[in-house]
N, CA and C atoms of all chains as a GROMACS GRO file, in nm:
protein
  558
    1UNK      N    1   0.672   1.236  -1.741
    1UNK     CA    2   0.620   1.101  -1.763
    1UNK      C    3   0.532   1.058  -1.646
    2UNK      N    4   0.369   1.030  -1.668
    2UNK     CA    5   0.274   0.985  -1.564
    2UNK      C    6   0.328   0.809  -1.568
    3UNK      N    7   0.291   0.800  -1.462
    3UNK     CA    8   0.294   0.683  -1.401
    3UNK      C    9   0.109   0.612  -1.446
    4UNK      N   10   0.141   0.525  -1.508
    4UNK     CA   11  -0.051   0.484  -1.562
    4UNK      C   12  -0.038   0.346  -1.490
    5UNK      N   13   0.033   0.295  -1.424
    5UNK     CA   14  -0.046   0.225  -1.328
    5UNK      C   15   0.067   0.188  -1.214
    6UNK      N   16   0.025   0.126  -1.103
    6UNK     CA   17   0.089   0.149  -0.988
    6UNK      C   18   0.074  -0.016  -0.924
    7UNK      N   19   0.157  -0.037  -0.835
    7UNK     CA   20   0.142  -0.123  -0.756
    7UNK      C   21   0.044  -0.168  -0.664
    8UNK      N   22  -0.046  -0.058  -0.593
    8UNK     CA   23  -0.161  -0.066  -0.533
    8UNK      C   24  -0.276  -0.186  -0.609
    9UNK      N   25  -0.330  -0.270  -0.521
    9UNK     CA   26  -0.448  -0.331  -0.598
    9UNK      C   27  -0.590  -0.219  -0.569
   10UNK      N   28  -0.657  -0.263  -0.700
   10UNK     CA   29  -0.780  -0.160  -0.717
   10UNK      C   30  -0.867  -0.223  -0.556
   11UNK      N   31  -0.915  -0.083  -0.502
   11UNK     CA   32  -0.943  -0.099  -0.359
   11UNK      C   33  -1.120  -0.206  -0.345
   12UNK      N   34  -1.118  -0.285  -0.280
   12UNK     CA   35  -1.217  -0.343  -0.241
   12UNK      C   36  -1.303  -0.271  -0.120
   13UNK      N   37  -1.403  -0.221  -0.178
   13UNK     CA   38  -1.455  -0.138  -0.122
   13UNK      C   39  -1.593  -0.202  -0.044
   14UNK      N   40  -1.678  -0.289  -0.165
   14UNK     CA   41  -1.801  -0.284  -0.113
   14UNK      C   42  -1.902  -0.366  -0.008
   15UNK      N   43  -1.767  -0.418   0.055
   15UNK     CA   44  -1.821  -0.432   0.206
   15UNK      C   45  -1.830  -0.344   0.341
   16UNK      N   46  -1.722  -0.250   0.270
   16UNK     CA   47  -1.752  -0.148   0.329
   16UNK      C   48  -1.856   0.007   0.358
   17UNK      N   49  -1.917  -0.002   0.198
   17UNK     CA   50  -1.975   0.066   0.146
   17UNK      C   51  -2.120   0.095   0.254
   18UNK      N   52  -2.182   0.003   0.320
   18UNK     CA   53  -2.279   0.005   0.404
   18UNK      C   54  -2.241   0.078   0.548
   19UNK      N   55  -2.141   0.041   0.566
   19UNK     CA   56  -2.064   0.111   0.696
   19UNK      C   57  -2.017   0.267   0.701
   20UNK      N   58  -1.990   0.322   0.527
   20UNK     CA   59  -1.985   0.450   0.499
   20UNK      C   60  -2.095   0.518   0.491
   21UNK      N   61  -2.164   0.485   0.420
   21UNK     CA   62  -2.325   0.554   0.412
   21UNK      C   63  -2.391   0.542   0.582
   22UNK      N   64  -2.347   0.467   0.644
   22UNK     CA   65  -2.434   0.479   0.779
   22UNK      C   66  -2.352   0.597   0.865
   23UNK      N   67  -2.207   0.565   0.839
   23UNK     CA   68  -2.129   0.688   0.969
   23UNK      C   69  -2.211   0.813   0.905
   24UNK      N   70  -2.208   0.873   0.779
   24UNK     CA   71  -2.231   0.992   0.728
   24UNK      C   72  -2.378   1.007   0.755
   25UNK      N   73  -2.500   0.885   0.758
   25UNK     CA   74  -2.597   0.941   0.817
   25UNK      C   75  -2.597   0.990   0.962
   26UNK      N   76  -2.482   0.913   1.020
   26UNK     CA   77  -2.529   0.929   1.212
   26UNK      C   78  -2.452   1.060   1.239
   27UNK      N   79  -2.356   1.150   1.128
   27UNK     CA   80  -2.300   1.260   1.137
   27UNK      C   81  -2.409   1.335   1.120
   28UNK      N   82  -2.481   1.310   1.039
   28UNK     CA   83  -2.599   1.400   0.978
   28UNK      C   84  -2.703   1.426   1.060
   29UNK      N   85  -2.720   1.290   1.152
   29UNK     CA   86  -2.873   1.338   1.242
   29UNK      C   87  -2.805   1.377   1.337
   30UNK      N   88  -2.631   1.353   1.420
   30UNK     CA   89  -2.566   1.427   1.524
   30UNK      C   90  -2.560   1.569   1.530
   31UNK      N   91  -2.586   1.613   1.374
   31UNK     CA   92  -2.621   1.774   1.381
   31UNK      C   93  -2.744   1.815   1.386
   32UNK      N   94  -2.820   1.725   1.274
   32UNK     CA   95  -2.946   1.823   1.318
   32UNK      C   96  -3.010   1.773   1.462
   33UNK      N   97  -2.959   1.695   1.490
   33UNK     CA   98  -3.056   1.699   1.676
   33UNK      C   99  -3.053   1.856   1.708
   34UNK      N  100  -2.850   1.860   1.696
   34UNK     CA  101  -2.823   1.934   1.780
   34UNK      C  102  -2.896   2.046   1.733
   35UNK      N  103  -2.903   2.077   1.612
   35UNK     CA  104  -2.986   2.201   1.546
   35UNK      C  105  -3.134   2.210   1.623
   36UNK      N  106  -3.185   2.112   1.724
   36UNK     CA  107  -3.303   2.082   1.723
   36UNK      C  108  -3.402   2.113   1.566
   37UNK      N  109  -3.367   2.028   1.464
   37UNK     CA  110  -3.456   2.064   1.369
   37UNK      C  111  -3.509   1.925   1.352
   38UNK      N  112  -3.614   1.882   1.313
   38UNK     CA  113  -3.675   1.769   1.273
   38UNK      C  114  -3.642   1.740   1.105
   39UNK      N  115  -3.636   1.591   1.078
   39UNK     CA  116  -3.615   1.530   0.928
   39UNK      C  117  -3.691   1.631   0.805
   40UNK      N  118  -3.877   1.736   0.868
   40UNK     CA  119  -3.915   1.765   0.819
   40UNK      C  120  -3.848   1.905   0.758
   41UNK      N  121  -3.793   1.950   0.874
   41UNK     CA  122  -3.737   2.067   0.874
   41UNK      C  123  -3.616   2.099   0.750
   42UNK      N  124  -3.516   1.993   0.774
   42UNK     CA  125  -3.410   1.946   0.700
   42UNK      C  126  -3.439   1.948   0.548
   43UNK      N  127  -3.537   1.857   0.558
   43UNK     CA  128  -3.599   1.789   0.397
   43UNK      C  129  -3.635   1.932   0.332
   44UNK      N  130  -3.736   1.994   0.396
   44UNK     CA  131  -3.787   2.133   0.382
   44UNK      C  132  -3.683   2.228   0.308
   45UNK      N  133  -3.565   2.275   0.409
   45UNK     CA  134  -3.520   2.359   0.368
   45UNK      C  135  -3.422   2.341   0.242
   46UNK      N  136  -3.397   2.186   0.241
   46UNK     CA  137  -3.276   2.180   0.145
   46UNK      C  138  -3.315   2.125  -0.010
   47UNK      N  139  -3.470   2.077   0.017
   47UNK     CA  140  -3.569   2.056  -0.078
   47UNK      C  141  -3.530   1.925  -0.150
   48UNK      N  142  -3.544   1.858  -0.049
   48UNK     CA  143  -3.516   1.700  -0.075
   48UNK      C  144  -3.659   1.661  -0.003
   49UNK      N  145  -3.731   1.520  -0.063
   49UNK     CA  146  -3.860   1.481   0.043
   49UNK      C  147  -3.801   1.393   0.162
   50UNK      N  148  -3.880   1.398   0.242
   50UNK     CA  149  -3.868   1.388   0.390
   50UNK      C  150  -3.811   1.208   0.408
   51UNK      N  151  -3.873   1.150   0.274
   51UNK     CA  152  -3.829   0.998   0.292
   51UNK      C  153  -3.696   0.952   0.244
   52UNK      N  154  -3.691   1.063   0.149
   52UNK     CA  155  -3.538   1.020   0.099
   52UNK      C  156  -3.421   1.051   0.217
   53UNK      N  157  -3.494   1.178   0.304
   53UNK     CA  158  -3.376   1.288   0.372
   53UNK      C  159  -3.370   1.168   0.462
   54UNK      N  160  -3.452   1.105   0.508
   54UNK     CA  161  -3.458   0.978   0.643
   54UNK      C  162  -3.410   0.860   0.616
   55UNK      N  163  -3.400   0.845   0.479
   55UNK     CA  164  -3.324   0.739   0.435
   55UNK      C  165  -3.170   0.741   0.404
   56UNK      N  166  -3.156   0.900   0.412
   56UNK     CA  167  -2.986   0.930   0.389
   56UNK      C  168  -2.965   0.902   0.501
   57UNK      N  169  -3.022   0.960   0.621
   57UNK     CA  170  -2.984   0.925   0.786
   57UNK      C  171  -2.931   0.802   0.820
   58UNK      N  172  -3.030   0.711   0.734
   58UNK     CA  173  -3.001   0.553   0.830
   58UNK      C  174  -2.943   0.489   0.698
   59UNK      N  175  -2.823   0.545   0.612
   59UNK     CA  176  -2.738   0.505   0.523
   59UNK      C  177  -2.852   0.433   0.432
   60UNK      N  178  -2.918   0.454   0.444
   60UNK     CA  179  -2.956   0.358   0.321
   60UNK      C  180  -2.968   0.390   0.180
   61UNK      N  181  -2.901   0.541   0.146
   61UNK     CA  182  -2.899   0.605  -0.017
   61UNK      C  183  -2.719   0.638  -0.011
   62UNK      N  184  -2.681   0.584  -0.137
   62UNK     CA  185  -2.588   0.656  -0.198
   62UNK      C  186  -2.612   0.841  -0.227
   63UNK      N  187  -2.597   0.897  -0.117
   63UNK     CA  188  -2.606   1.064  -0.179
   63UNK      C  189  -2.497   1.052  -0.288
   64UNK      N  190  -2.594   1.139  -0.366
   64UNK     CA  191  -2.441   1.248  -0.476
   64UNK      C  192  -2.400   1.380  -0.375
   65UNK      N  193  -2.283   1.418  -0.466
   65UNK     CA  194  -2.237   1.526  -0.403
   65UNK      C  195  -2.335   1.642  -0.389
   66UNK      N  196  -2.395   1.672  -0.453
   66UNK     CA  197  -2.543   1.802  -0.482
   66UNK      C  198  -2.566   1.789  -0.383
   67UNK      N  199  -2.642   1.701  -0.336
   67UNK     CA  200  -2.751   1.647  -0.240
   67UNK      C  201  -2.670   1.667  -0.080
   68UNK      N  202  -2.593   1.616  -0.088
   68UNK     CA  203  -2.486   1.652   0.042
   68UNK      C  204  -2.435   1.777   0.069
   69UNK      N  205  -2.414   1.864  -0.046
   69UNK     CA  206  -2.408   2.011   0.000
   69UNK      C  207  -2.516   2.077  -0.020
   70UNK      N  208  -2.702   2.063  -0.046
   70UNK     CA  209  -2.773   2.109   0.011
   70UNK      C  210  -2.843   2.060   0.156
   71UNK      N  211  -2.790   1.945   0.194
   71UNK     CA  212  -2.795   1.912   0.323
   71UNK      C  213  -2.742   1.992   0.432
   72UNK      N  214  -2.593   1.976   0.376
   72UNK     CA  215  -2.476   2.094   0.454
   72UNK      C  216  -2.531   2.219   0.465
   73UNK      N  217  -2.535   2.264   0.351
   73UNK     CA  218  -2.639   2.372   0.378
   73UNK      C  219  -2.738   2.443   0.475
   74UNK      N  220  -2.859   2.316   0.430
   74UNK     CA  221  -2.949   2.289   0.541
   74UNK      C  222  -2.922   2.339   0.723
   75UNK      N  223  -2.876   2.261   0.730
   75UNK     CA  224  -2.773   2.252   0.892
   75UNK      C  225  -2.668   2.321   0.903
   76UNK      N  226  -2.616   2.394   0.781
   76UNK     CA  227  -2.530   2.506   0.800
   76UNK      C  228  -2.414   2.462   0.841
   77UNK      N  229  -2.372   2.352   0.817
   77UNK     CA  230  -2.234   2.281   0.832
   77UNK      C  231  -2.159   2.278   0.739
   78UNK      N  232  -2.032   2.314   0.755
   78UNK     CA  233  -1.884   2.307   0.656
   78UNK      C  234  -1.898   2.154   0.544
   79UNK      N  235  -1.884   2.121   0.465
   79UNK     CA  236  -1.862   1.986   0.380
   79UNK      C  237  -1.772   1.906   0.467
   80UNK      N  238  -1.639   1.990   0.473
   80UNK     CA  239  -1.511   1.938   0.560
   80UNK      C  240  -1.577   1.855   0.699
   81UNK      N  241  -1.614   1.960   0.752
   81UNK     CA  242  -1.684   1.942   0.899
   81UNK      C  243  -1.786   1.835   0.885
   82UNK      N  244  -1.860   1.816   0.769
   82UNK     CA  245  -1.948   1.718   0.777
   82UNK      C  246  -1.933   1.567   0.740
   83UNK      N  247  -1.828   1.579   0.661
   83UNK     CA  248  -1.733   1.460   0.613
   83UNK      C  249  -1.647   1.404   0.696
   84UNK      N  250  -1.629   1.500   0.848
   84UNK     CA  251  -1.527   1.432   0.886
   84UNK      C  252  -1.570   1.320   1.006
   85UNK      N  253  -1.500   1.201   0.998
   85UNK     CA  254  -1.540   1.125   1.084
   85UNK      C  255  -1.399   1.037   1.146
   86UNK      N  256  -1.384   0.991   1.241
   86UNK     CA  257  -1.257   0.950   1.328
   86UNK      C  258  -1.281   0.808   1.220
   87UNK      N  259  -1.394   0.722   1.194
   87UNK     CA  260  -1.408   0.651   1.185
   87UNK      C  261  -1.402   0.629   0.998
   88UNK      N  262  -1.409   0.699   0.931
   88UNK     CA  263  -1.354   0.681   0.808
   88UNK      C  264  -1.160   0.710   0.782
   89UNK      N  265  -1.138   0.726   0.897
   89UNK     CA  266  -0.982   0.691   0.917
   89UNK      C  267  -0.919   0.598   0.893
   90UNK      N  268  -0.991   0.476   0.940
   90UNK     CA  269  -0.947   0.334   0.883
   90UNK      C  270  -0.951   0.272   0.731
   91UNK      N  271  -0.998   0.401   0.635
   91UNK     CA  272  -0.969   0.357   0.522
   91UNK      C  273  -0.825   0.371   0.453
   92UNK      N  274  -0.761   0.471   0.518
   92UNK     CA  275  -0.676   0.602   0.462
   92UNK      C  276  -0.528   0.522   0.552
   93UNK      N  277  -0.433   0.554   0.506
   93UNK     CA  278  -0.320   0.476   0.559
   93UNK      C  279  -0.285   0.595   0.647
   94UNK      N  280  -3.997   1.911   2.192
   94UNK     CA  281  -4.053   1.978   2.116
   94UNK      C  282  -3.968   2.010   1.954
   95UNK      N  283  -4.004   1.936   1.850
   95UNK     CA  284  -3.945   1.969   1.729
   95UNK      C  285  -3.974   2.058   1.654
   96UNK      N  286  -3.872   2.171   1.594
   96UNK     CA  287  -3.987   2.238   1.480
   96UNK      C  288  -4.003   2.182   1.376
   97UNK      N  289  -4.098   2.192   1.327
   97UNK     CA  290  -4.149   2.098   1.180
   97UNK      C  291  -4.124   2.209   1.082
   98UNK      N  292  -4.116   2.351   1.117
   98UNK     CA  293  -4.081   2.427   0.965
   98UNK      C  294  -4.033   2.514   0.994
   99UNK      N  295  -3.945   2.609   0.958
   99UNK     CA  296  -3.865   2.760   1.003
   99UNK      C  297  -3.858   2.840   0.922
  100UNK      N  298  -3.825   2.966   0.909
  100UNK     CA  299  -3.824   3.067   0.837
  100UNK      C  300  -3.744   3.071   0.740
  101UNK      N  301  -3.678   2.965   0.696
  101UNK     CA  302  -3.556   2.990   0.612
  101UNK      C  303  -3.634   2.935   0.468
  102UNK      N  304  -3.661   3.005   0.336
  102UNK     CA  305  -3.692   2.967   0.219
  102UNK      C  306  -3.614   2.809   0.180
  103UNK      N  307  -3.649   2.722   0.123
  103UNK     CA  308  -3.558   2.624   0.025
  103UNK      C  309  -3.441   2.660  -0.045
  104UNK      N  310  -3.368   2.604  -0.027
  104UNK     CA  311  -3.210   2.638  -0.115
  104UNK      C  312  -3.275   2.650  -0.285
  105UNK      N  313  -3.211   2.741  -0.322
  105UNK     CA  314  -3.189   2.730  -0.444
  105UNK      C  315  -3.040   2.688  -0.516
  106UNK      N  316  -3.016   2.591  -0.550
  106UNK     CA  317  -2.903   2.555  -0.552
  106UNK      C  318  -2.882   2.531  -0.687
  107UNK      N  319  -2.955   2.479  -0.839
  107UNK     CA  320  -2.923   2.473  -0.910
  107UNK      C  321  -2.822   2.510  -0.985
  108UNK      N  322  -2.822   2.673  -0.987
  108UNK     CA  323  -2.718   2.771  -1.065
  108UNK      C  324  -2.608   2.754  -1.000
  109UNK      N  325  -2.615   2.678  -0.860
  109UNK     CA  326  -2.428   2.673  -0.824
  109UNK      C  327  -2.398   2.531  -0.821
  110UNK      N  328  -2.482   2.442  -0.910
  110UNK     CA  329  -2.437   2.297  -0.882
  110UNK      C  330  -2.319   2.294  -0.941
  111UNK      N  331  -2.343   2.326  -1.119
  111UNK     CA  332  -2.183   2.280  -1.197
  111UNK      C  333  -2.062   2.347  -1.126
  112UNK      N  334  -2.108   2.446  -1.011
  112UNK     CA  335  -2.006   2.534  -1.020
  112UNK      C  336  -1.925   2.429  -0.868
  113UNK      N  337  -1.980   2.362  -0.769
  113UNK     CA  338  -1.993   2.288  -0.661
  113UNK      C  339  -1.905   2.171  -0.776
  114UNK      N  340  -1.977   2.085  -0.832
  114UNK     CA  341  -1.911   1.984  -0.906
  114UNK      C  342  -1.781   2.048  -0.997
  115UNK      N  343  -1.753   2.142  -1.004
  115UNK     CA  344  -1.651   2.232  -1.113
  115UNK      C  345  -1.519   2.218  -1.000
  116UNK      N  346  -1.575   2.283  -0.852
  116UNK     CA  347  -1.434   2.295  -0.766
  116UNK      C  348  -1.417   2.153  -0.735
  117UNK      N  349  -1.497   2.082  -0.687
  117UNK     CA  350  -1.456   1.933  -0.627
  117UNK      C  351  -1.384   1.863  -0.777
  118UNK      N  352  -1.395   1.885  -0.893
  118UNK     CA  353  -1.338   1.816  -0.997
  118UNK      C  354  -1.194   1.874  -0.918
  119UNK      N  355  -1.196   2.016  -0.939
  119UNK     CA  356  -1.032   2.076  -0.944
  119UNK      C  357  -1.020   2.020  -0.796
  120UNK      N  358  -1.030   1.965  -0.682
  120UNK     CA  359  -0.960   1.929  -0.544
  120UNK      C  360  -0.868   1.815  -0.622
  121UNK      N  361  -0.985   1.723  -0.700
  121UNK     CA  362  -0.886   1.587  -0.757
  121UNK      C  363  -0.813   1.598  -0.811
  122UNK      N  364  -0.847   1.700  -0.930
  122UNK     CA  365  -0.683   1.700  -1.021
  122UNK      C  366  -0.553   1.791  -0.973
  123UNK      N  367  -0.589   1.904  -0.890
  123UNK     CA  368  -0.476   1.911  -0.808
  123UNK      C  369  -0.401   1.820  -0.702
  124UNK      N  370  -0.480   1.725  -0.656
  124UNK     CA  371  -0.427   1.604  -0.549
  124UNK      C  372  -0.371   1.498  -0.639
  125UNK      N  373  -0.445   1.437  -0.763
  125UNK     CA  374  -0.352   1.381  -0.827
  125UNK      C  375  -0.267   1.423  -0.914
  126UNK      N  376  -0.264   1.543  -0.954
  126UNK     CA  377  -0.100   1.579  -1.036
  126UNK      C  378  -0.034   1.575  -0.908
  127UNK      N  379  -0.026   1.602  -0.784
  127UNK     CA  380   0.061   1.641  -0.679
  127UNK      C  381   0.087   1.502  -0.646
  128UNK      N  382   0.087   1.418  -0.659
  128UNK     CA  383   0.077   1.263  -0.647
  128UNK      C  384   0.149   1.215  -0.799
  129UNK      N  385   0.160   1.294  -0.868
  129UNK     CA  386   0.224   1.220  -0.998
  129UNK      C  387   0.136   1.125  -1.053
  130UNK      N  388   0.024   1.068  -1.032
  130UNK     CA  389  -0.067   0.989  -1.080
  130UNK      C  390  -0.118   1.040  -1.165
  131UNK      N  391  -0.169   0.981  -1.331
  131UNK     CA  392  -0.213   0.995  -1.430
  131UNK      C  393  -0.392   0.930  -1.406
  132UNK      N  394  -0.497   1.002  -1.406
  132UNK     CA  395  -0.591   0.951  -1.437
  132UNK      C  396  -0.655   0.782  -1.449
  133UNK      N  397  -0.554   0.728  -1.493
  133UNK     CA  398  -0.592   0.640  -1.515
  133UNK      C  399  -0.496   0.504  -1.393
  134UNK      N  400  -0.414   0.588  -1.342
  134UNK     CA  401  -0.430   0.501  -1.211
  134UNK      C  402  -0.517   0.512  -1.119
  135UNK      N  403  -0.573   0.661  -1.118
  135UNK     CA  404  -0.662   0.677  -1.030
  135UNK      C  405  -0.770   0.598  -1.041
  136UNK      N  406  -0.830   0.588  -1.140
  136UNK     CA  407  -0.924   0.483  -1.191
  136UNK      C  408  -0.922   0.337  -1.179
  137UNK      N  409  -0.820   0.314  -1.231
  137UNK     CA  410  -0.803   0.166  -1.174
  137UNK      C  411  -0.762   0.106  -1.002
  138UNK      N  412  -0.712   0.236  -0.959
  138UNK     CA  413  -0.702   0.189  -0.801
  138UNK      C  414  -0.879   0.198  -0.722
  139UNK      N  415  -0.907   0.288  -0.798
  139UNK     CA  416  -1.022   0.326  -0.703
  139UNK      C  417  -1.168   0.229  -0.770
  140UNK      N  418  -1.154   0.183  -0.865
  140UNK     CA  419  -1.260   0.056  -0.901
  140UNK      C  420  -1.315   0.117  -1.048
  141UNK      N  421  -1.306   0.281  -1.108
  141UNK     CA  422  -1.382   0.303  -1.154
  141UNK      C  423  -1.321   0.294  -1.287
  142UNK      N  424  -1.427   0.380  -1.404
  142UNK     CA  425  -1.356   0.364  -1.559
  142UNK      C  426  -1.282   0.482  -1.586
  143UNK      N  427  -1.186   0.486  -1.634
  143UNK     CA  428  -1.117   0.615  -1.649
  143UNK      C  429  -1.215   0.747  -1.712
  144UNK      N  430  -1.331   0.687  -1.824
  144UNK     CA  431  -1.414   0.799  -1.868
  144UNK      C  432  -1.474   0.872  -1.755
  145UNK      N  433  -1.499   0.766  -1.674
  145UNK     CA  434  -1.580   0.820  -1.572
  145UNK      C  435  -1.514   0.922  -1.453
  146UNK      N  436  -1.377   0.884  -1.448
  146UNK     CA  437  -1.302   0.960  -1.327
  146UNK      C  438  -1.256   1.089  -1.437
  147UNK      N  439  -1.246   1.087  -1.571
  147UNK     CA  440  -1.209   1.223  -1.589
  147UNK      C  441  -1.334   1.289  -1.657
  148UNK      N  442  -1.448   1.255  -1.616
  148UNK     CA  443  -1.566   1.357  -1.628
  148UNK      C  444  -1.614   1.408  -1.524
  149UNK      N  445  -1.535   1.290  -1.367
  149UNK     CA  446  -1.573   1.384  -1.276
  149UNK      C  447  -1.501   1.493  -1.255
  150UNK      N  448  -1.356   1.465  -1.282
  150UNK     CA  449  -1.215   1.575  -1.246
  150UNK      C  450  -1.290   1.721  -1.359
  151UNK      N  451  -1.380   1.695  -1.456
  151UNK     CA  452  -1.418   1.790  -1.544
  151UNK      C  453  -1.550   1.860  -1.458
  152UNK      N  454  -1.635   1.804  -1.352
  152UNK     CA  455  -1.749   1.859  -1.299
  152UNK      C  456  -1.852   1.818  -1.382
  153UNK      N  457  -1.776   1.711  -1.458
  153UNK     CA  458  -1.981   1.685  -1.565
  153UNK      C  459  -2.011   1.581  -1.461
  154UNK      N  460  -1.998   1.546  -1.376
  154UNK     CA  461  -2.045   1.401  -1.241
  154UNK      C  462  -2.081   1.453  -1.161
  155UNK      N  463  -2.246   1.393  -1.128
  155UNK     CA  464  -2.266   1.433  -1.012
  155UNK      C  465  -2.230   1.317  -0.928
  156UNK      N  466  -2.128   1.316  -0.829
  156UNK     CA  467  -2.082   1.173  -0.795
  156UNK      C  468  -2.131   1.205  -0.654
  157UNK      N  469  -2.135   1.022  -0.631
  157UNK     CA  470  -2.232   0.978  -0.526
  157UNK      C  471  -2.115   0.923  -0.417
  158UNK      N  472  -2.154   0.977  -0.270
  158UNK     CA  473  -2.078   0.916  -0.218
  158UNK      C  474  -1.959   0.827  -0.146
  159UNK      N  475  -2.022   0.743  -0.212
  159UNK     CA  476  -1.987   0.593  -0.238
  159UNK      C  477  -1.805   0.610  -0.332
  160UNK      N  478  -1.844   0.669  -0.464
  160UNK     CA  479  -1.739   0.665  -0.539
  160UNK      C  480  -1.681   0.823  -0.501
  161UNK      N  481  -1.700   0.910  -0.437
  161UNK     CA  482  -1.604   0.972  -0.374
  161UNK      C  483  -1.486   0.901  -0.252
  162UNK      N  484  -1.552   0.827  -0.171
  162UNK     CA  485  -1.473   0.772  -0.060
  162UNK      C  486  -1.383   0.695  -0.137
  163UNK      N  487  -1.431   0.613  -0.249
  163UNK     CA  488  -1.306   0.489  -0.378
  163UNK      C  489  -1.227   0.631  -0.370
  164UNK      N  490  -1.203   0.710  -0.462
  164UNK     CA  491  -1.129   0.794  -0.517
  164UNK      C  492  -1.056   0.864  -0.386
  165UNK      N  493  -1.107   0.924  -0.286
  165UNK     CA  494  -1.034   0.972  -0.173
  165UNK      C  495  -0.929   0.884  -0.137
  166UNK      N  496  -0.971   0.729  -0.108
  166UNK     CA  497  -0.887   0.607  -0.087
  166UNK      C  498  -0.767   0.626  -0.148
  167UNK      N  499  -0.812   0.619  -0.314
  167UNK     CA  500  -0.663   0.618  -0.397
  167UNK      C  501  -0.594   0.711  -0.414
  168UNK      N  502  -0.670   0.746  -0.384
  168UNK     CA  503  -0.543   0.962  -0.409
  168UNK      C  504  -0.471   0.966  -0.208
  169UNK      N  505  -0.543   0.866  -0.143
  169UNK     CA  506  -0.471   0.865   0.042
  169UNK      C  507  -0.479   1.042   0.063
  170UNK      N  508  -0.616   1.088   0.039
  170UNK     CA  509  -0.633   1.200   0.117
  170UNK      C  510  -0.811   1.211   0.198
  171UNK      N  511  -0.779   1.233   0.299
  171UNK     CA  512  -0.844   1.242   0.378
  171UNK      C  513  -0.992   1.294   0.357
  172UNK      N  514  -1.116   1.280   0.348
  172UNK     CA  515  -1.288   1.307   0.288
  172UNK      C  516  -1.274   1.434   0.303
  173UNK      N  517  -1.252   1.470   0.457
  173UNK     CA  518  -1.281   1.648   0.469
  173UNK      C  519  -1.182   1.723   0.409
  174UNK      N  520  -1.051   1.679   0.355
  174UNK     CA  521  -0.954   1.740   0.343
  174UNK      C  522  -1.026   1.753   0.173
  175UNK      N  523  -1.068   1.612   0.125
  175UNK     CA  524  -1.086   1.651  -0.006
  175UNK      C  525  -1.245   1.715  -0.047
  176UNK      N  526  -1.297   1.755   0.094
  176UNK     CA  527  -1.415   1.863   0.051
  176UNK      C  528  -1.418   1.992   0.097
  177UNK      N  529  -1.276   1.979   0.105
  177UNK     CA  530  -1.250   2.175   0.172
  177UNK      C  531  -1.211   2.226   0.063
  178UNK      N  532  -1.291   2.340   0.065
  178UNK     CA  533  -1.249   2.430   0.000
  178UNK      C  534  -1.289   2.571   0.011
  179UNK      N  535  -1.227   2.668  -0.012
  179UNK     CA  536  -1.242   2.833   0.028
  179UNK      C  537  -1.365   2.892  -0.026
  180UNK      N  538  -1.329   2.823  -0.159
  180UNK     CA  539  -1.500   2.873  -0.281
  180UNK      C  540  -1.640   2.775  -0.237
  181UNK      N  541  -1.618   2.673  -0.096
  181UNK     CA  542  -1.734   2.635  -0.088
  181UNK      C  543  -1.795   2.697   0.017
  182UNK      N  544  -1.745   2.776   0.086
  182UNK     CA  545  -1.767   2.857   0.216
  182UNK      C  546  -1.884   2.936   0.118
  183UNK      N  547  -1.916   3.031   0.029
  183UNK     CA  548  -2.043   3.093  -0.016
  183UNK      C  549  -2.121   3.069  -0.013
  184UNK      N  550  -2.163   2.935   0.041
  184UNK     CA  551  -2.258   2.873   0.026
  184UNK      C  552  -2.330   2.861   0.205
  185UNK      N  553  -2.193   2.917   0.275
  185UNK     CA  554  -2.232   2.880   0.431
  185UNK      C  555  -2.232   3.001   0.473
  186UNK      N  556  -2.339   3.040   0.622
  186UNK     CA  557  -2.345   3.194   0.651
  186UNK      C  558  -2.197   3.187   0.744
   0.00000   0.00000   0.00000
């Protein structure tokens, strides 16, 4: 027997939502600095254009998942590894 | 000094998208059967419609983000924990 609904209230998310999309961009350009590769480089290899790839940086796109593992890709970083942030901790009990 | 282009061709990623959206479906529905949660709490904790959370658990979603972090929330497992996986390493050298 599933349990179809729970005590939890449905999570209020979307003030937070701006604060997620930005950590995951500043993860994203914390690697490719380190890669020394430029936005062009990035955009290039993972075949995204250069405005969207600069706009994932400074949170300002909802990525889909696709798009985030040809990024990963890109920069040759784990999903895990690229997802992880000290700071999306405070969502998670 | 940045490089603006490198030797590495563009991803071709198409032919392994469903297969990318196929394992991340199976991370969820193994985290929520292991949770005893039915679909449709997951859905209602995490903001979304139940059609929608079990087309992603199926890999027909390309999901954004945004509604991965909802769903990580309600299942209380951790982003990198819920984008690890063994079958996504093929994709990394």
């Amino acid at each position: 027997m599933k349990k179809t609904q729970n005590s939890k209230p449905p999570i209020e998310l979307k003030k937070n939502e701006e604060f997620i999309l930005k950590i995951f961009g500043k993860n994203l350009k914390a690697k490719r600095i380190s890669m020394d590769y430029s936005q062009d480089t990035v955009a290039y290899i993972s075949g995204l254009s250069r405005s969207y790839y600069a706009e994932v940086e400074l949170g300002k796109r909802n990525i889909s998942l696709i798009n985030i593992v040809k990024i990963a890709v890109a920069l040759d970083i784990e999903l895990n590894e690229l997802m992880y942030s000290t700071e999306f901790k405070k969502f998670f009990k």
